[in-house]
C-alpha positions in Angstrom: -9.8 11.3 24.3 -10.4 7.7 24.0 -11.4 7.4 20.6 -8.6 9.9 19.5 -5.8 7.2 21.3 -7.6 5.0 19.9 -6.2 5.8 16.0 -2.9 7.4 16.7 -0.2 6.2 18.5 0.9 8.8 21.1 4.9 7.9 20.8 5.0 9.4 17.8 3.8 13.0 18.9 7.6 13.7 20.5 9.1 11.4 17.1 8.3 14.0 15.0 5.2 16.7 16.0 5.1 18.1 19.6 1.3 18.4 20.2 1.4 22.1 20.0 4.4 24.5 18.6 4.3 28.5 19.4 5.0 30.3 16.3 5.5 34.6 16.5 2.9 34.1 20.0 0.7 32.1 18.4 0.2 28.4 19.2 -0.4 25.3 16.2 -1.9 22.2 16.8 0.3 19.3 15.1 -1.8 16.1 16.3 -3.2 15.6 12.6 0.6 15.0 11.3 0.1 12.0 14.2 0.5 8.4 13.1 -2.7 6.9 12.0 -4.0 3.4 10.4 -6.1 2.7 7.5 -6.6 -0.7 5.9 -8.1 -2.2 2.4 -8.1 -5.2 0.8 -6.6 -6.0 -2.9 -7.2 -8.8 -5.5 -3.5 -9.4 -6.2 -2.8 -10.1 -10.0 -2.7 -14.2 -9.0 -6.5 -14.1 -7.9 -6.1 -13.8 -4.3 -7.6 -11.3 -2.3 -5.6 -9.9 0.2 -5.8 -7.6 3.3 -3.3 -4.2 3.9 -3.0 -2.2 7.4 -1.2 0.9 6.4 0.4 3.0 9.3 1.1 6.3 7.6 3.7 8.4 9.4 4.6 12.2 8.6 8.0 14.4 8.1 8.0 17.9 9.0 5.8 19.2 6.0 5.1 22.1 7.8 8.3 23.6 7.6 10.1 25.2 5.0 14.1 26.1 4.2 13.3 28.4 1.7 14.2 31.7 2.0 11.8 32.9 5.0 12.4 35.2 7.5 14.2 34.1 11.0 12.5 36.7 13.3 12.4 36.6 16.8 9.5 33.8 18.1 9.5 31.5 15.0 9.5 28.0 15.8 12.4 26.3 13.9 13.7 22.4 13.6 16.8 21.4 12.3 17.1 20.6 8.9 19.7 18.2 7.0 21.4 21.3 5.1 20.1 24.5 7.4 17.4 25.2 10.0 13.8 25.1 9.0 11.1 27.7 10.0 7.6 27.2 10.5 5.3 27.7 7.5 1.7 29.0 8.2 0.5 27.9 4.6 2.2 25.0 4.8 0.6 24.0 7.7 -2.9 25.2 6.4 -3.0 22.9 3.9 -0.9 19.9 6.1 -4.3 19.5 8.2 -5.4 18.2 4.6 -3.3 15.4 4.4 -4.6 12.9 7.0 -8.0 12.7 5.1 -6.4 12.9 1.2 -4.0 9.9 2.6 -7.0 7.9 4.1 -8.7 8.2 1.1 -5.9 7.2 -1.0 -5.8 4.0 1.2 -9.2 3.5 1.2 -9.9 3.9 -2.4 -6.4 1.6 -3.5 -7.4 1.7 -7.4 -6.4 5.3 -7.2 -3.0 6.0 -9.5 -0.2 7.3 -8.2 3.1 8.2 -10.3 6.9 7.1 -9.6 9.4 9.7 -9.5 12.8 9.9 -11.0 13.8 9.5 -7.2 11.9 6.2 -6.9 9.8 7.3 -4.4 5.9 7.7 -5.3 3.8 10.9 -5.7 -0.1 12.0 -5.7 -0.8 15.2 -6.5 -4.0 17.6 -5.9 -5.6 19.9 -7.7 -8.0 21.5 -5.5 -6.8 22.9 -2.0 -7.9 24.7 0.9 -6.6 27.8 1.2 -6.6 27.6 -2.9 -3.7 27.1 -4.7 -2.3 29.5 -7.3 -3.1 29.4 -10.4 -0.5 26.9 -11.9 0.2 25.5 -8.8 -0.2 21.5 -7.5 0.1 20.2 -4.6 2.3 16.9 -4.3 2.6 14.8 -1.7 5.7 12.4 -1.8 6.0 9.3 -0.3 7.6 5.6 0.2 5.9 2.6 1.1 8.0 -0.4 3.2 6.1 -3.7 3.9 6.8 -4.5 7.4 5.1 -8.0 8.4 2.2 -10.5 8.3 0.1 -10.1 11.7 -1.8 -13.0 12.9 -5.0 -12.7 11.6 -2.7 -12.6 7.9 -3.1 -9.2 7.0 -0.2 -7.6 6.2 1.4 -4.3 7.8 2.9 -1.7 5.7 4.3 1.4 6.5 3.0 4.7 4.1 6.0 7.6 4.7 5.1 10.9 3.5 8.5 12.7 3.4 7.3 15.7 1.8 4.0 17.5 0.6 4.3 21.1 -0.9 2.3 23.9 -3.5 4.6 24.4 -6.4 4.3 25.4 -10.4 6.2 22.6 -11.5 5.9 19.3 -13.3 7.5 16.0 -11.6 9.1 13.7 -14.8 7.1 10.1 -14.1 8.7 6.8 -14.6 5.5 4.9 -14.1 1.8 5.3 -13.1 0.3 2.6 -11.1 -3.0 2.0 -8.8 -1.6 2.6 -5.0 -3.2 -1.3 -4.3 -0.8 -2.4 -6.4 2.5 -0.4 -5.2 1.7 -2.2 -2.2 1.2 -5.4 -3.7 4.6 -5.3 -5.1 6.4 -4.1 -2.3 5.0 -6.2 0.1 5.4 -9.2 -2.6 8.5 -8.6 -4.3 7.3 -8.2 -7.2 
């Protein structure tokens, strides 16, 4: 249990994910949607080479307000419009997302897009379960510098707000390497 505490922060299990949630009798694990660090370095367009620590936090992804069925034993949370229910496949393919994000982090060159709602998307082509045919998975996100620790790396915050299967295509402003959304956000530029 060490090592686990060790990478996630515990507060965060009653912020946003309980530990475990009982759906229709049957319990879920939620300690992957857990806070977690990952870090890289970037060679910033002046030259420099600079060091990130990227806390990446979860939303409820694993719910859904579409138009599922409220039976009896479903594990809801309250949404900003109605209630949301528990989704099984969304959850299924949630347990993904610690390990695409970590990746993402850890490989900064990778592109990412800007939305029309200025917050930044990655999508994925290839799931577990499989997606439908047509189907992508997005994950949504904003990134929020926070502050320079003492050993001059700096601390930015990675918010996935939303990560979904759907046949649709996202209109994108702008297509940039995910070291470099950082860069400007924790820059200014």
């Amino acid at each position: 249990m060490l090592a686990f505490c060790s990478q996630f922060d515990l507060w965060q299990v009653f912020l946003y994910h309980p530990e475990i949630i009982t759906h229709l009798a049957t319990g879920y694990s939620l300690k992957h949607m857990w806070k977690r660090t990952d870090s890289f370095d970037w060679q910033r367009t002046t030259g420099e080479t600079v060091g990130f620590d990227v806390v990446t936090t979860f939303a409820d992804h694993c719910y859904t307000d579409e138009q599922l069925p409220f039976e009896q034993g479903c594990y809801t949370v309250e949404g900003k419009l109605r209630d949301r229910v528990f989704c099984t496949d969304r959850y299924a393919r949630s347990k993904q997302l610690p390990q695409l994000l970590s990746s993402l982090i850890t490989k900064p060159g990778t592109g990412v897009n800007l939305t029309q709602d200025r917050n930044w998307m990655n999508l994925v082509l290839v799931m577990t379960p499989p997606l439908k045919r047509g189907d992508r998975y997005y994950i949504f996100f904003h990134v929020k510098g926070t502050d320079v620790q003492a050993d001059g790396r700096h601390k930015v915050t990675l918010y996935v707000e939303s990560a979904y299967a759907k046949e649709l295509r996202i209109h994108v402003k702008r297509r940039a390497p995910f070291g470099r959304v950082v860069e400007e956000v924790v820059f200014g530029i």
